[in-house]
Short mmCIF file of the C-alpha atoms (twelve columns), coordinates in Angstrom:
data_MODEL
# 
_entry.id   MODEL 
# 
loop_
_atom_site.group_PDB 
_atom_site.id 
_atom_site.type_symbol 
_atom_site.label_atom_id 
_atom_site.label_alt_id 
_atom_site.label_comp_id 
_atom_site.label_asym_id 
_atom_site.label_seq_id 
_atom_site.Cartn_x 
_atom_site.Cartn_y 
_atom_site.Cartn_z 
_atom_site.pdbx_PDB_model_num 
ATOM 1   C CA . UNK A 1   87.917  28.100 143.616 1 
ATOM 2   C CA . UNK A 2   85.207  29.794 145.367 1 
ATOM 3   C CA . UNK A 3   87.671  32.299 146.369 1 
ATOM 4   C CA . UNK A 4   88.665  33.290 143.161 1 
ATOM 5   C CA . UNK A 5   85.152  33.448 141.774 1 
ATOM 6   C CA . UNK A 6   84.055  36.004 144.664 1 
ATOM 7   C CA . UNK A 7   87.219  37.892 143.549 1 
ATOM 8   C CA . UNK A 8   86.099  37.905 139.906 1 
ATOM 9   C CA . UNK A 9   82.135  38.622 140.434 1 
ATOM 10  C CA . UNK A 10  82.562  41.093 143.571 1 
ATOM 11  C CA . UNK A 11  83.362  44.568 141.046 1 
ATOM 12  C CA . UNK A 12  79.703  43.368 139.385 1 
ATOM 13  C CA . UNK A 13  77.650  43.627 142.282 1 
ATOM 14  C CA . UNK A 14  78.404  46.642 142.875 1 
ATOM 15  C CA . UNK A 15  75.023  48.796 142.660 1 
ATOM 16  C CA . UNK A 16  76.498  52.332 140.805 1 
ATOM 17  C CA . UNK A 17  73.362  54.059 141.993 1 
ATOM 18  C CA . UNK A 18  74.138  53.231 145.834 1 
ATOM 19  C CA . UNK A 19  77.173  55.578 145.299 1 
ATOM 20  C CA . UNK A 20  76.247  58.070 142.447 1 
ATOM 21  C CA . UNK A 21  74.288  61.186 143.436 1 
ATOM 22  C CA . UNK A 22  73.768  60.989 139.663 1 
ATOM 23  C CA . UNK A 23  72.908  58.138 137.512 1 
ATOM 24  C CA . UNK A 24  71.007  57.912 134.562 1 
ATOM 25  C CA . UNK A 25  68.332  55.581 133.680 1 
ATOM 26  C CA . UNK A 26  67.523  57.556 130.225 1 
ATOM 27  C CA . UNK A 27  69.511  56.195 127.297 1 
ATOM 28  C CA . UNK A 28  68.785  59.915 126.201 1 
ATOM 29  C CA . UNK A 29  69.581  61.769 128.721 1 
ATOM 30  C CA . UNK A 30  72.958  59.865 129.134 1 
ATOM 31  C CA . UNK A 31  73.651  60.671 125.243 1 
ATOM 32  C CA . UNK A 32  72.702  64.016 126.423 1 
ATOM 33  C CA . UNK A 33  75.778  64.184 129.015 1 
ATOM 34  C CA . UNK A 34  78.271  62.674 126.701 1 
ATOM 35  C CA . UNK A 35  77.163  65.493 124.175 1 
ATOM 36  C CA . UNK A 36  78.154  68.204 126.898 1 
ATOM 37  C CA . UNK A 37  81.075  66.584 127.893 1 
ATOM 38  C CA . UNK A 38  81.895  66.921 124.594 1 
ATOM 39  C CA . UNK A 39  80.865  70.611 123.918 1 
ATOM 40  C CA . UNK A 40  82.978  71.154 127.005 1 
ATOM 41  C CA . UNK A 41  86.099  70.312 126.091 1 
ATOM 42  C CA . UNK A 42  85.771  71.916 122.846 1 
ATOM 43  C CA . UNK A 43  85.352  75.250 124.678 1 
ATOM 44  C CA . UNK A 44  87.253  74.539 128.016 1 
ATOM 45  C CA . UNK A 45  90.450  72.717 126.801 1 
ATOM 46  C CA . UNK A 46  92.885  74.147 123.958 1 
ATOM 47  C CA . UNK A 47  94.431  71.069 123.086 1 
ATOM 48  C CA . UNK A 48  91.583  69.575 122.056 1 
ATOM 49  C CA . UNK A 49  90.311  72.575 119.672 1 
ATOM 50  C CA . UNK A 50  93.974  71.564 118.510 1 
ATOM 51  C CA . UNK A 51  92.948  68.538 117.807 1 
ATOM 52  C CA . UNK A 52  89.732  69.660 116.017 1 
ATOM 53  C CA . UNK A 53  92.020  71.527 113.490 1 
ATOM 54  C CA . UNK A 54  94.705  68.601 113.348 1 
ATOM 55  C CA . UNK A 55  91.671  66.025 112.545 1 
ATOM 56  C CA . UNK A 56  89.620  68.017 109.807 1 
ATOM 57  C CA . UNK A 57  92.931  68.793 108.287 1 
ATOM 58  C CA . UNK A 58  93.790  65.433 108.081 1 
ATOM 59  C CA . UNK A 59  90.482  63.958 106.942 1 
ATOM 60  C CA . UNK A 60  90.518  67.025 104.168 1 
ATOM 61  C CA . UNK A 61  94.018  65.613 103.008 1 
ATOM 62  C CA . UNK A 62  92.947  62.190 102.710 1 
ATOM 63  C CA . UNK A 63  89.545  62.688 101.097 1 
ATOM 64  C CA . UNK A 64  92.193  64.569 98.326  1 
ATOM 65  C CA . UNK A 65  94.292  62.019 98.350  1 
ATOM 66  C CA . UNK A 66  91.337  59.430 97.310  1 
ATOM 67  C CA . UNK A 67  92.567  56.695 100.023 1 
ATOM 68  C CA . UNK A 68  90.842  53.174 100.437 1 
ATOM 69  C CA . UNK A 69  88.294  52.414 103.113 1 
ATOM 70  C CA . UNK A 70  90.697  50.283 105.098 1 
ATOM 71  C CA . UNK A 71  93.159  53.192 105.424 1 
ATOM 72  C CA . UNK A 72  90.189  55.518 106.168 1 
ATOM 73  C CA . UNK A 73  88.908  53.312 108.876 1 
ATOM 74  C CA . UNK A 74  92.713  53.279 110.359 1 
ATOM 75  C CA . UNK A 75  92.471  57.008 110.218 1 
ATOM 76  C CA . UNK A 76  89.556  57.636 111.887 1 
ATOM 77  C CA . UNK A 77  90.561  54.740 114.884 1 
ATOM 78  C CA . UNK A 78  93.582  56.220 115.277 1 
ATOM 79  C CA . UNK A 79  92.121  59.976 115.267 1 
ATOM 80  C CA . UNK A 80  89.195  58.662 117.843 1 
ATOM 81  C CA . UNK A 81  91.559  57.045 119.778 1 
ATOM 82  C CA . UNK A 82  93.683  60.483 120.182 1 
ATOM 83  C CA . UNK A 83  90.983  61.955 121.494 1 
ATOM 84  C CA . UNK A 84  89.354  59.475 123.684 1 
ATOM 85  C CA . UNK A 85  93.073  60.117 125.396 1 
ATOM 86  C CA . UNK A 86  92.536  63.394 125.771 1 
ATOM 87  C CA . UNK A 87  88.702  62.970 126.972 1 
ATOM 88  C CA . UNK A 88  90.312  60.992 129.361 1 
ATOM 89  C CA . UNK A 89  93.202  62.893 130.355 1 
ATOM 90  C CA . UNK A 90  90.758  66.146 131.050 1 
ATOM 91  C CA . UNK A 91  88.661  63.442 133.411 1 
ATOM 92  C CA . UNK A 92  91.315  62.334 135.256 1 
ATOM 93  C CA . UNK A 93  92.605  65.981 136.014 1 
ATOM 94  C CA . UNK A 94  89.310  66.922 137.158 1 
ATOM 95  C CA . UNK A 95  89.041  63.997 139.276 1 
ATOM 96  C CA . UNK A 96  92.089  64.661 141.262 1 
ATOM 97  C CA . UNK A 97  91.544  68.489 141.221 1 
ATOM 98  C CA . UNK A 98  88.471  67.662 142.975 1 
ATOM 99  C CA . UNK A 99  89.748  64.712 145.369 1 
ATOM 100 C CA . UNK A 100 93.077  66.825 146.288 1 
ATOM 101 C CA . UNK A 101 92.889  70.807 146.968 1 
ATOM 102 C CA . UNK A 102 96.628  70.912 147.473 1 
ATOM 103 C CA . UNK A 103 99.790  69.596 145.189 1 
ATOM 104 C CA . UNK A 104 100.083 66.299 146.369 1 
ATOM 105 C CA . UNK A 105 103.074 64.485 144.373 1 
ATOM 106 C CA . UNK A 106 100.844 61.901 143.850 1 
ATOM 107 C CA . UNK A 107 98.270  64.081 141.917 1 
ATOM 108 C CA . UNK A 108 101.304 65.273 139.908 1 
ATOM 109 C CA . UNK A 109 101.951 61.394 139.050 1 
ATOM 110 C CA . UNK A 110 98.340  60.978 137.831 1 
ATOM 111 C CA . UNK A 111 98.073  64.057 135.533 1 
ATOM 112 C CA . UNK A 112 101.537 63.540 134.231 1 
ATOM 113 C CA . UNK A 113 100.398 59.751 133.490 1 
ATOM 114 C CA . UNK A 114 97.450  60.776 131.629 1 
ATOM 115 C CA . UNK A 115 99.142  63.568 129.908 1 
ATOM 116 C CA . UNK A 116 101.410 61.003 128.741 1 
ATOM 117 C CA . UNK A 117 98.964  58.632 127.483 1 
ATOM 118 C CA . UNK A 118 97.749  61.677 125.540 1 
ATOM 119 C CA . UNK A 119 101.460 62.343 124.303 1 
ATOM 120 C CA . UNK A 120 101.947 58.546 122.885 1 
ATOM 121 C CA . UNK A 121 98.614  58.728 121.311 1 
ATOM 122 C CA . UNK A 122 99.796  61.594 119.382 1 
ATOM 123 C CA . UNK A 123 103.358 60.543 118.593 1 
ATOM 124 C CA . UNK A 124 101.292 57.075 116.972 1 
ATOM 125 C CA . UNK A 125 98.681  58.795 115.051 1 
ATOM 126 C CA . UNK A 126 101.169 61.388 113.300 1 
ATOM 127 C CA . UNK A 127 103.490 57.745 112.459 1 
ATOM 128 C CA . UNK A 128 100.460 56.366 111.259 1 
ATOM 129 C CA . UNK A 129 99.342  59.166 109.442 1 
ATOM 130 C CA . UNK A 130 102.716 59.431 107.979 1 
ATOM 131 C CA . UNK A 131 102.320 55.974 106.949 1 
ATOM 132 C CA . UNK A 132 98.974  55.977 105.354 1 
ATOM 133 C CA . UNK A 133 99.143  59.570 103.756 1 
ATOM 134 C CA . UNK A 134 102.418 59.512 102.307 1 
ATOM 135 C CA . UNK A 135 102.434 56.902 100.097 1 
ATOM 136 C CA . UNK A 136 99.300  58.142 97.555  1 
ATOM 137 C CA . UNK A 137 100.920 62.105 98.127  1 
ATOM 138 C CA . UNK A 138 103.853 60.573 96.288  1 
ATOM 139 C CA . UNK A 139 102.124 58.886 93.786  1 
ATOM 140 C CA . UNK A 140 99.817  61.976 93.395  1 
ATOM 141 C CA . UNK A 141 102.941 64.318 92.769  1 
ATOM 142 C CA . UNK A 142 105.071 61.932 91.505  1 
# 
């Protein structure tokens, strides 16, 4: 039993600041980062300014198409969680960019794997938007 508890508490006592040459204390500063993270891959990564377009044009159509909160709040958790992939997805690269100068078959497993997480995020959110829109753009024309 004692065994398994070490197991479970070991990841937790793990001190991030022994190993970071950069962690932040300031709830501010950290919003800060996430902010340029952000304004980075807006101006760094096409698919995402994709994604810009794709989401406002969305949220345009169903603000016109009058739909109820609980399909806006599927919307927007299924538009967040596209992106989060591709947040992710842009980490990841840069993580094995920077761990792996050369082609390594094993960096070309990671990226693919991410890109693919990306991929099925966007196959579900265009189903679900299919779903949720299509119904009151019926009713609206029909």
């Amino acid at each position: 039993m004692r065994k398994i508890i070490e197991t479970l508490t070991s990841t937790a006592r793990i001190n991030p600041d022994d190993f970071s040459p950069l962690t932040s204390q300031n709830r501010l500063k950290s919003l800060g980062y996430a902010i340029a993270g952000w304004v980075y891959m807006l101006k760094r990564q096409k698919n995402t300014r994709i994604q810009a377009v794709a989401s406002i044009l969305v949220m345009t159509f169903a603000f016109w198409l009058q739909i109820d909160a609980i399909r806006w709040a599927i919307l927007i958790l299924t538009i967040t969680i596209v992106w989060m992939a591709e947040f992710i997805n842009a980490a990841v690269e840069a993580a094995i960019n920077l761990a792996s100068a050369e082609l390594h078959p094993m960096a070309k497993v990671g990226k693919d794997v991410a890109a693919a997480a990306v991929l099925l995020g966007a196959v579900a959110s265009v189903l679900i938007a299919g779903l949720i829109l299509l119904p009151p753009l019926v009713e609206k024309l029909g």
